[in-house]
C-alpha positions as CSV (number, residue, x, y, z in Angstrom):
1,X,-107.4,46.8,5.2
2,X,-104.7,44.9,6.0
3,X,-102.4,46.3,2.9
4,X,-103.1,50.0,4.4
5,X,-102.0,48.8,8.0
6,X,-98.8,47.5,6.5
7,X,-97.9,50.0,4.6
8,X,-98.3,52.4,7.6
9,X,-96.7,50.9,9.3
10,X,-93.6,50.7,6.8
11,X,-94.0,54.6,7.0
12,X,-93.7,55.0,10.8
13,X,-90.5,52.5,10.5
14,X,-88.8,54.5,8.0
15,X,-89.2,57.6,9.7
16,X,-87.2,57.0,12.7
17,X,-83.8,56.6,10.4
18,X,-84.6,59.8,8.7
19,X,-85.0,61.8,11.7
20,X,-81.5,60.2,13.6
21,X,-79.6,61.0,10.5
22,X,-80.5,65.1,11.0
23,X,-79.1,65.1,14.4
24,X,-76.2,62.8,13.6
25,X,-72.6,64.9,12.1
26,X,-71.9,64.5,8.1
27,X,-70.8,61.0,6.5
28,X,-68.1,59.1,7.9
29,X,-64.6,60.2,5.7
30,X,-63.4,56.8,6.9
31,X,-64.4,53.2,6.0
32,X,-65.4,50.8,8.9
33,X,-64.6,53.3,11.7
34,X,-66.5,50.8,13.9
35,X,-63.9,47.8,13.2
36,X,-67.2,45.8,12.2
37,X,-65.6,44.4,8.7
38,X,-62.7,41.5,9.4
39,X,-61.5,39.7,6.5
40,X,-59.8,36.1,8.6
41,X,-57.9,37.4,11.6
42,X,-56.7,41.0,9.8
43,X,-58.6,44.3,9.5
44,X,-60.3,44.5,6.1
45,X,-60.2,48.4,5.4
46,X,-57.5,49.3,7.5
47,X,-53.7,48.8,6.6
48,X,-51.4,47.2,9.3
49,X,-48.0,48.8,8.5
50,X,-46.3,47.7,12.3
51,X,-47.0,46.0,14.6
52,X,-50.1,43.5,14.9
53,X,-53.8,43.6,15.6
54,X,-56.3,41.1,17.1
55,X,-60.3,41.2,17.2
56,X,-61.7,41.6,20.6
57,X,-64.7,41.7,23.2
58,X,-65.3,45.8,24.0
59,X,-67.6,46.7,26.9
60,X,-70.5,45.7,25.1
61,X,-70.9,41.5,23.9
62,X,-72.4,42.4,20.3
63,X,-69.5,45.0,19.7
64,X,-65.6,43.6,18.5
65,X,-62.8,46.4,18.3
66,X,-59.5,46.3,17.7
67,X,-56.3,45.1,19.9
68,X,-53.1,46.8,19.0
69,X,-50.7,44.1,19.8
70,X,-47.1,44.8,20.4
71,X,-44.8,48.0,20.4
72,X,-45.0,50.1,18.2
73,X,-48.4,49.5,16.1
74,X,-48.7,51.9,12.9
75,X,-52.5,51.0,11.2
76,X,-53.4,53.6,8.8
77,X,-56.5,54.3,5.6
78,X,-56.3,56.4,3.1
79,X,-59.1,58.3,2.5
80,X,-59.6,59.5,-1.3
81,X,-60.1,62.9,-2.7
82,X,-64.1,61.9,-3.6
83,X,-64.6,60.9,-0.2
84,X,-61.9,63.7,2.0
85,X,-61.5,66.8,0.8
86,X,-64.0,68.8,3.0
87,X,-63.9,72.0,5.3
88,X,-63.6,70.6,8.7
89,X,-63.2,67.1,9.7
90,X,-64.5,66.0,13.5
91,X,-62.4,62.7,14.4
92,X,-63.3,61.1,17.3
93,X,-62.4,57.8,19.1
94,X,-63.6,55.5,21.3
95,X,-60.9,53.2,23.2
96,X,-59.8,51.6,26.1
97,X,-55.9,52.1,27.4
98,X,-54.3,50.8,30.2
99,X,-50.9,50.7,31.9
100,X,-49.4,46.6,32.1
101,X,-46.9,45.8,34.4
102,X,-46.0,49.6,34.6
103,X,-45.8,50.4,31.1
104,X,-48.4,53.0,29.9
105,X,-49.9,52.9,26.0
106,X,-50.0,55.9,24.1
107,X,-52.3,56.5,21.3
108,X,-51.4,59.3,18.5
109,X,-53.5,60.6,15.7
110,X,-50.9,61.5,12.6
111,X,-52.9,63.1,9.3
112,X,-50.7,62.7,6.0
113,X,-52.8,65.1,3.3
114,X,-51.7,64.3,0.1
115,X,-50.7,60.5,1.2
116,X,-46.8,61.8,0.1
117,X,-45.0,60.3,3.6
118,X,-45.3,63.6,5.4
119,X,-46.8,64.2,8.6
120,X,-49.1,67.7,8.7
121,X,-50.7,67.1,11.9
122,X,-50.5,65.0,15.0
123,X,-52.2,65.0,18.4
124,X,-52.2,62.3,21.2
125,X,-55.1,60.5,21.7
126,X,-56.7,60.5,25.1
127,X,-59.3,57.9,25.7
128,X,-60.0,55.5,29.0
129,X,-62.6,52.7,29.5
130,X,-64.3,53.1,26.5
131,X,-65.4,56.8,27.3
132,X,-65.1,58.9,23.4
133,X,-63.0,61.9,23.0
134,X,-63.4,64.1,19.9
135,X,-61.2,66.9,18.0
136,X,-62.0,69.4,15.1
137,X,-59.6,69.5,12.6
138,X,-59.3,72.1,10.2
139,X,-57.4,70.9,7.0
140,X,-55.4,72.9,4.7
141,X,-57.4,74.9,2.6
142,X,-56.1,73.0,-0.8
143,X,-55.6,69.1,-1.0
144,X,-56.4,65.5,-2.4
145,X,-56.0,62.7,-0.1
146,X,-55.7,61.9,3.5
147,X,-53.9,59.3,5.3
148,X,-55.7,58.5,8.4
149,X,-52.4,57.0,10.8
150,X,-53.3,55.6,14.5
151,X,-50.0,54.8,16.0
152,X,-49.5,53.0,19.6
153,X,-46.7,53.1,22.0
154,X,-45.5,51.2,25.3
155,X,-46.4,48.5,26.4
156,X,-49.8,48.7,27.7
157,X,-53.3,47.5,26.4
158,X,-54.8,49.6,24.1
159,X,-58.1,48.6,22.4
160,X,-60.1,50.5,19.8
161,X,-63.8,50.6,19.7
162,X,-64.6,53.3,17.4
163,X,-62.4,55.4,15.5
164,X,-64.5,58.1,13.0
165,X,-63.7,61.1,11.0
166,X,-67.0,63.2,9.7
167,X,-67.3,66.2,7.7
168,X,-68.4,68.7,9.7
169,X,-69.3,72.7,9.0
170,X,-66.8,75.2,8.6
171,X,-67.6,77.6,12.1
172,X,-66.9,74.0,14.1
173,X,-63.2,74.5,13.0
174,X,-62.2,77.3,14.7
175,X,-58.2,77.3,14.8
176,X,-56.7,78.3,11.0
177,X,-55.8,75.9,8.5
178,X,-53.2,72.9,8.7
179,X,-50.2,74.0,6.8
180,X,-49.0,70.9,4.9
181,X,-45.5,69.7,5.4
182,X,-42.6,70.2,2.9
């Protein structure tokens, strides 16, 4: 009796996963978009090309993010083709940005497809006290890689909770194509 209890009850604990995952968007493009992995003091899968970035408390004890230190800070991940060549991409962020002795940070998404140094697309990023902001992108209708770039400016506090990009159907995308640089 007791085997069948347990198994059952193995059941009703898988279940609940299963049924979050069909409400949730695709698979994350990007790796650790919840700045979980931290390899010493430095981001593990995110690149620090200016600037400097510090682990933090975010509004919640059990959840680090990311400082970005300094003026200007460049971090950046390349996502693969195996892993970013989709239809429509839905990034989102989670942050917390405030003015410091008058000086205001600004947050900027830049997308480089085909990681070859030129911007196609770039948005500011709007995000206070932790609340999430999101954005449907649609990407050019041929390409290989993407280079994910988060760039700060000014000299106020900007910390990053969550930053994700997930495939997401086609009719969410609604503006045309990105054009890619030349």
């Amino acid at each position: 009796m007791k085997k069948i209890h347990l198994h059952l009850g193995l059941v009703a604990v898988a279940a609940v996963p299963l049924m979050a995952a069909e409400d949730s968007c695709g698979p994350d493009i990007l790796d650790d978009p919840l700045f979980d992995l931290w390899c010493g003091d430095e981001l593990c899968a995110w690149e620090i090309e200016e600037g400097a970035v510090e682990k933090v408390p975010t509004w919640h004890v059990a959840e680090d993010g990311a400082s970005l230190v300094g003026d200007p800070v460049v971090i950046s991940q390349l996502a693969k083709e195996s892993d970013a060549t989709v239809d429509c991409i839905q990034f989102s962020l989670t942050a917390d940005v405030e003015e410091v002795d008058g000086q205001q940070a600004n947050l900027k998404l830049l997308l480089d497809f085909q990681d070859d140094g030129l911007i196609d697309f770039e948005t500011p990023l709007a995000s206070d006290d932790y609340d999430g902001v999101s954005y449907f992108v649609t990407p050019p209708e041929s390409y290989q890689d993407i280079r994910f770039i988060i760039t700060k400016t000014g000299g106020g506090k900007a910390v990053i909770a969550q930053v994700r990009a997930q495939e997401e159907v086609r009719e969410n995308c609604t503006d045309p194509p990105i054009q890619l640089a030349e």
